[in-house]
C-alpha positions, 0 to 999 in steps of 0.5 A, a space after each residue: 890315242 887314248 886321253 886322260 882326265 886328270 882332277 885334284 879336288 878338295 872337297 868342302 861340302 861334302 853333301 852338296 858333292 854328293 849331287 855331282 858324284 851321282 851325275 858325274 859317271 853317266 858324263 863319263 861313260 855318255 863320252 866313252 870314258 872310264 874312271 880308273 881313279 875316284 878319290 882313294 889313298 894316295 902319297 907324294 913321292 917328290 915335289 910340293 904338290 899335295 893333292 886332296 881328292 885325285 880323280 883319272 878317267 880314261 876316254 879314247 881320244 883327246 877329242 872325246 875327253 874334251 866332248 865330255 867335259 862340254 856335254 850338257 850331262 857333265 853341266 849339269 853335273 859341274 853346276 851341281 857342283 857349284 859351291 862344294 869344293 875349295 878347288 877343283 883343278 881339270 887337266 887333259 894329257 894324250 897317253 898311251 
């Protein structure tokens, strides 16, 4: 069953993410996921929920998402993104 990574970030230094934005589609596709959302317009419909930056990626399996985010490529990619953002929120969920 595919799986979905889902962020919301909100970016405070915007060069320094630069680092982790050049480092961060090699984790991905390393992983065999795809990125089907990467920053882009976006509206709250209901709720209170005020998203800033929202990322989804697709990977294959639960298993496989979860290998991306402990590879040593999306590490090194997260310590490059020490210090550049306010917040940064990471959710997997199983999909269809």
């Amino acid at each position: 069953m595919a799986a979905y990574l889902i962020a919301d970030v909100k970016v405070t230094d915007p060069e320094q993410y630069k680092q982790y934005q050049a480092l961060s589609p090699g984790a991905i596709a390393a992983a065999g996921g795809e990125f089907l959302v990467r920053g882009g317009r976006h509206e709250v419909l209901e709720g209170t929920w005020n998203p800033h930056r929202m990322v989804v990626a697709r990977f294959p399996s639960f298993e496989q998402a979860r290998a991306f985010y402990d590879s040593a490529l999306y590490l090194e990619a997260r310590a490059r993104r020490a210090g550049a953002t306010e917040f940064f929120n990471m959710v997997i969920v199983e999909g269809v």
